[in-house]
C-alpha positions, 0 to 999 in steps of 0.5 A: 272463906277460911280457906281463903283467909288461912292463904292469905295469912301463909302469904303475909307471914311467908313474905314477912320472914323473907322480908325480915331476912333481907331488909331489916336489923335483926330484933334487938340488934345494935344496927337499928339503934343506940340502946344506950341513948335509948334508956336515957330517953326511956328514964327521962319520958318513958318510965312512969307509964311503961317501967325503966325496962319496959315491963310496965307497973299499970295494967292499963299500959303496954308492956314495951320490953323484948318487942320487936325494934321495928314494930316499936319504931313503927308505933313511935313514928305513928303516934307523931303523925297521928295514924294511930289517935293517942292523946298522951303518947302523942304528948310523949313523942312530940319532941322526939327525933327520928334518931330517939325514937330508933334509939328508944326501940333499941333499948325496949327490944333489948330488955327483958320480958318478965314472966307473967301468968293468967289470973282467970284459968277458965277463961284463958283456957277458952282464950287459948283455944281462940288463939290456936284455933280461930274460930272456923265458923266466924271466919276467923284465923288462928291467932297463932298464925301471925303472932307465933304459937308462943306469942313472940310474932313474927318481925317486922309487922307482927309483934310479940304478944305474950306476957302483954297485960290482959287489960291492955290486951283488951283494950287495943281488941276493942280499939281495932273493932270499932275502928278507933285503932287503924294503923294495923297492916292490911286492916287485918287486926280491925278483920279479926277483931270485928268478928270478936265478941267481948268474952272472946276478947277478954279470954284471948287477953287472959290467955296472952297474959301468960302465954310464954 
């Protein structure tokens, strides 16, 4: 079984680099947006949850700056639709355009993460093994292989995870296993988190926050 989940992480990650390379602006490029508009927007709908540059102040919320500008895109467009349910945020995106919301994945792509640590050193050293390693008996992968070693993903379908607040973190973990959260490429996050208990949960999360 593992086996076959470590092929076919190999073939998504293996097909998202080609893909990346040919289809898609380079992360942080000027092509898939107007940062500059992006920040207005950001300043104007966007900053009292996530930060004027996308480190956001409330745990609760997603750090949006350095992710990748296709994954955000992605995020934004889903929220209009409501392939991923979010009451507020699908409050927040109602009014905008195709163009803001490319535009607003611009300017978060192109700010900068701030460095963050773990508050719970055992348990992101738990988290930390989870990330590298999976866990071979439960089926389940290497997290690490499909988000990188250090967190920052693999554009365009995977993000960047490293430095995301712990209870944030959680938060989706928990969404993905129950099924609230569906919007994942080929349901592999709802697979993952299915076989998570919740101290594995809460150990990843810690880990992640400091990962750098």
């Amino acid at each position: 079984m593992m086996r076959l989940i470590s092929l076919l992480m190999l073939l998504a990650i293996s097909g998202t680099t080609l893909g990346a390379q040919a289809d898609t602006p380079k992360t942080g490029s000027r092509d898939f947006g107007d940062s500059k508009a992006g920040q207005q927007i950001a300043n104007q709908v966007c900053a009292v949850c996530h930060g004027m540059d996308g480190n956001s102040p409330i745990a609760a919320n997603a750090n949006l700056a350095g992710q990748h500008p296709e994954y955000l895109y992605k995020q934004l467009t889903e929220f209009k639709s409501g392939a991923r349910a979010n009451a507020i945020m699908a409050g927040m995106v109602a009014n905008l355009s195709d163009e803001d919301m490319r535009n607003l994945a611009s300017y978060y792509a192109g700010q900068q993460a701030k460095d963050a640590s773990a508050s719970n050193m055992d348990l992101a050293a738990q988290g930390q093994h989870l990330y590298r390693g999976g866990v071979p008996e439960k089926g389940i992968a290497a997290c690490s292989a499909c988000h990188a070693p250090d967190g920052a993903g693999i554009p365009p379908v995977y993000p960047r995870v490293s430095g995301q607040h712990s209870e944030y973190t959680v938060t989706q973990l928990r969404a993905f296993r129950s099924g609230a959260r569906n919007n994942d490429s080929n349901s592999m996050m709802r697979m993952v988190a299915s076989r998570l208990s919740d101290e594995e949960i809460k150990a990843l999360a810690e880990y992640i926050a400091g990962l750098r």
